[in-house]
C-alpha positions in Angstrom: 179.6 85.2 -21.0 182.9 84.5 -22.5 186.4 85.6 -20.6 187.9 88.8 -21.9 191.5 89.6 -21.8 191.3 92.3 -18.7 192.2 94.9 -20.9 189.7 94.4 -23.4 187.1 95.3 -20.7 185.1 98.4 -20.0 186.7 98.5 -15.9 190.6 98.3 -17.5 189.8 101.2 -19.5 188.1 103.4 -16.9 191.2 102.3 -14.5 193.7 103.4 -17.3 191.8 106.5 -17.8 191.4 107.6 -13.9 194.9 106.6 -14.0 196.0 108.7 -16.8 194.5 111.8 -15.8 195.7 111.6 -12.3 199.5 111.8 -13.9 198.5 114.2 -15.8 196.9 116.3 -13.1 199.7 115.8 -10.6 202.4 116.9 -13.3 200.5 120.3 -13.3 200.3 120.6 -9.7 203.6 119.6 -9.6 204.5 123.2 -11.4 202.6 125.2 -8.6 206.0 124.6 -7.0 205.1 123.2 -3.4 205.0 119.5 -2.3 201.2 118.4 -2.1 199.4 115.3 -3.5 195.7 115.8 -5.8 194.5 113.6 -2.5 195.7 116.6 -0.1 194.5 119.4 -2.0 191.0 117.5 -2.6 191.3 117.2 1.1 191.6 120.7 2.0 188.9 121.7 -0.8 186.6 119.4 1.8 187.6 120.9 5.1 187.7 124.2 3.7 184.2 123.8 2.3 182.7 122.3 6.2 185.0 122.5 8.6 182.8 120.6 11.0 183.7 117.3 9.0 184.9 114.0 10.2 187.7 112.1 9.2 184.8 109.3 8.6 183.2 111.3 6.3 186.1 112.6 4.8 186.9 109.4 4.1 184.1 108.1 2.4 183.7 111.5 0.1 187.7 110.7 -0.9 187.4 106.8 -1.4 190.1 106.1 1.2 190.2 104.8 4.7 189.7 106.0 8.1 194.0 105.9 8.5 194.9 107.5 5.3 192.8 110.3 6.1 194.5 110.9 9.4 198.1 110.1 8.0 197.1 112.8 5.1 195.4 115.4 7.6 199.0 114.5 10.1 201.0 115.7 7.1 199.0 119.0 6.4 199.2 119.8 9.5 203.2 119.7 9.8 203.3 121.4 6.7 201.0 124.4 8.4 198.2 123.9 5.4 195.6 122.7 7.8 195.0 123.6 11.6 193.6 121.1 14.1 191.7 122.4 17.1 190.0 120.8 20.2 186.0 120.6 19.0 184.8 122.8 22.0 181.7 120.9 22.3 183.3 117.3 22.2 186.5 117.2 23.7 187.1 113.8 21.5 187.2 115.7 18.0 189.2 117.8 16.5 188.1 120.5 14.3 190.2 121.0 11.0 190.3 124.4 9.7 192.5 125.5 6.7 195.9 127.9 7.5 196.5 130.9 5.2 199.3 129.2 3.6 197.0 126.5 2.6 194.1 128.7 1.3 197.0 130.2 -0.9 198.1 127.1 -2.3 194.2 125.9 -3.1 194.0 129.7 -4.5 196.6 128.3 -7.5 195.4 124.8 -7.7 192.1 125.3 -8.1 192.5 126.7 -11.9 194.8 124.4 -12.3 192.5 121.4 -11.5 189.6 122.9 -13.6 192.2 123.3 -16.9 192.9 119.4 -15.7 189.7 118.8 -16.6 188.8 120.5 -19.5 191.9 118.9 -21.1 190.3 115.7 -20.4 187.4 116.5 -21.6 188.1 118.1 -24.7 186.3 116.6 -27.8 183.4 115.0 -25.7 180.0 116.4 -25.9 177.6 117.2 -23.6 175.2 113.9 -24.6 178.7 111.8 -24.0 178.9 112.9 -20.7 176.1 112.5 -19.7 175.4 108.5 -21.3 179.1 108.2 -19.5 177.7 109.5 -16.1 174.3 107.3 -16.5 176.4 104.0 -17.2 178.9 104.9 -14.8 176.2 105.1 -11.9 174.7 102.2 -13.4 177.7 100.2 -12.5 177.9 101.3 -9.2 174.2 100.6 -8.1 174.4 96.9 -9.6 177.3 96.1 -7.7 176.3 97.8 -4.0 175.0 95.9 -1.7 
């Protein structure tokens, strides 16, 4: 196999594109008007679909570590999006639970992350998206371990 230019290959365009979309998508959050990252509102969308979630598993459904999640869930909690309680069965966890303020806030960015990505997705088919999703997963089960 011959040496590409990085940016010839398959991995520089799907980094370009994740990156892309991500500007895109935190331009239009941006409008909502408050101060939030696309990592903090999918973080919220995760606690406030099962509460009873770890920061471990948070972590691996968020592609991040251990640390950022706690540094992200620290800053929600200042900014009274998220509330953390003692877990009354294990005194060592805390149980995350999302404030009214930030149930309001996921309220507008929720539309706003689906319009995201159907202006992404604009002018691919059905059959696209799914080859994409097949070669996609394909990558990722030939390099795990």
């Amino acid at each position: 196999m011959e040496f590409q230019n990085p940016s010839k290959t398959i991995f520089y365009q799907i980094e370009k594109a994740i990156k892309q979309y991500r500007t895109m998508a935190q331009a239009n959050l941006n409008k909502l008007g408050y101060k939030i990252t696309i990592n903090q509102i999918l973080l919220k969308i995760q606690i406030d679909r099962k509460p009873e979630i770890s920061l471990v598993e948070l972590a691996e459904l968020l592609f991040k570590d251990v640390a950022s999640i706690t540094r992200m869930t620290e800053l929600l909690v200042k900014e009274d999006f998220v509330q953390r309680k003692e877990n009354k069965d294990d005194r060592r966890k805390k149980d995350l639970k999302i404030t009214k303020k930030g149930k309001r806030i996921l309220e507008l960015a929720i539309p706003v992350i689906l319009e995201n990505r159907k202006i992404a997705q604009q002018n691919i088919t059905e059959e696209e998206k799914e080859t994409l999703y097949h070669i996609l997963n394909k990558i990722i089960l030939n390099t795990s371990s």
